[in-house]
BAMAR-990507 format. One line per 5 residues: number of its first residue (from 1); their letters; for each residue x, y, z of C-alpha. Coordinates in nm, 3 decimals. Layout:
BEGIN
NUM	A	X/Y/Z; ...
//
This chain:
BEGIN
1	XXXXX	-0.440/-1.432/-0.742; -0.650/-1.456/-0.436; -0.958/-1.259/-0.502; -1.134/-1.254/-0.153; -0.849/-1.086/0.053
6	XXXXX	-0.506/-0.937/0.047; -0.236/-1.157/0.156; 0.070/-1.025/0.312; 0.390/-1.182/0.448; 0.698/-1.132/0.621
11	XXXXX	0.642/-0.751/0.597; 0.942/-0.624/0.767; 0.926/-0.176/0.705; 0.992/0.017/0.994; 0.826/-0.109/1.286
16	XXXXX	0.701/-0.401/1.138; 0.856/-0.761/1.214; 0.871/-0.987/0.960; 0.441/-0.964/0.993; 0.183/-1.165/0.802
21	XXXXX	-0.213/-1.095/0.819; -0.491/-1.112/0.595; -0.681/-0.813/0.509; -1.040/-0.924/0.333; -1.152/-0.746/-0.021
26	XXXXX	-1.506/-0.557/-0.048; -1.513/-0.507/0.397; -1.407/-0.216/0.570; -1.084/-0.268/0.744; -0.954/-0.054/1.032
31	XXXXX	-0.623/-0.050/1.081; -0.570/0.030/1.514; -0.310/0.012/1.758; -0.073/0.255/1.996; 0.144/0.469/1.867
36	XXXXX	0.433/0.344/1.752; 0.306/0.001/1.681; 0.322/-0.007/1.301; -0.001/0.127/1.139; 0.128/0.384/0.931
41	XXXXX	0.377/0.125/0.832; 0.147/-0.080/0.732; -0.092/0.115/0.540; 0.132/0.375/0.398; 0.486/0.220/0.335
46	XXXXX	0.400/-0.130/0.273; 0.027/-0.187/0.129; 0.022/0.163/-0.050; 0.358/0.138/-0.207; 0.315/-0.163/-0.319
51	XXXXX	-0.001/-0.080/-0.494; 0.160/0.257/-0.625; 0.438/0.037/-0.709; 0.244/-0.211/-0.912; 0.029/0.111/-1.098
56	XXXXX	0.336/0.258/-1.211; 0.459/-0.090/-1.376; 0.141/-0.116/-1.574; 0.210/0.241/-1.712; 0.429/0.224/-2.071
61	XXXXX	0.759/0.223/-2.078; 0.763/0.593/-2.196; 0.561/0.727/-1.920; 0.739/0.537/-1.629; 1.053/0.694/-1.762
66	XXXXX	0.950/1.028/-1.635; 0.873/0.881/-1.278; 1.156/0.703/-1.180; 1.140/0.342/-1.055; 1.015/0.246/-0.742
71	XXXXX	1.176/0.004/-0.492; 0.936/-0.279/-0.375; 0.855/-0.288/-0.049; 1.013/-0.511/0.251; 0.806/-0.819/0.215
76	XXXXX	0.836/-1.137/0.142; 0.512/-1.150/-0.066; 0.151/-0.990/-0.126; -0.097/-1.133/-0.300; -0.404/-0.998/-0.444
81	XXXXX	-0.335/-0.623/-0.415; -0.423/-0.419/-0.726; -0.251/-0.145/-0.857; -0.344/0.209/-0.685; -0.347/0.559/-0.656
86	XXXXX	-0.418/0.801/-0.395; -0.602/1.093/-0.426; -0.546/1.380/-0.189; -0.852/1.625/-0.041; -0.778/1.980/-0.049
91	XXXXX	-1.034/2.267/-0.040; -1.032/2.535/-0.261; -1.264/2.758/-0.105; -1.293/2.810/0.298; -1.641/2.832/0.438
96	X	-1.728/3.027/0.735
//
């Protein structure tokens, strides 16, 4: 496992054709474009699920069988992507 970067290729979800790019660990990363070119794609429905994807593996057997199983994403490969979560910001309280 390549430690310094992500490695993705031949991602092929949604607007995405058959991409491959490099995405280095420990920088910040922006991901731009118009709309319609693929971002959300990108970050959402190929690097996230993946991640989710490979979080809900390392969970026992008994607690994945309450979650379903995931399909992998349409890519040919990625390398050096860690399992993950997402965590979602909601307020409780509203301020004036």
């Amino acid at each position: 496992m390549d430690q310094e970067k992500i490695i993705i290729k031949g991602a092929r979800v949604h607007n995405l054709k058959n991409i491959n790019l490099e995405i280095p660990h420990n920088k910040l990363t922006v991901i731009t474009g118009v709309s319609g070119s693929g971002k959300s794609s990108l970050a959402f429905d190929t690097i996230f699920a993946e991640g989710q994807r490979r979080y809900i593996e390392s969970l026992s057997p008994y607690a994945r069988q309450f979650l379903g199983q995931m399909k992998p994403a349409d890519v040919d490969e990625i390398i050096g992507l860690a399992p993950s979560i997402s965590i979602d910001q909601k307020s409780l309280s509203h301020n004036p």
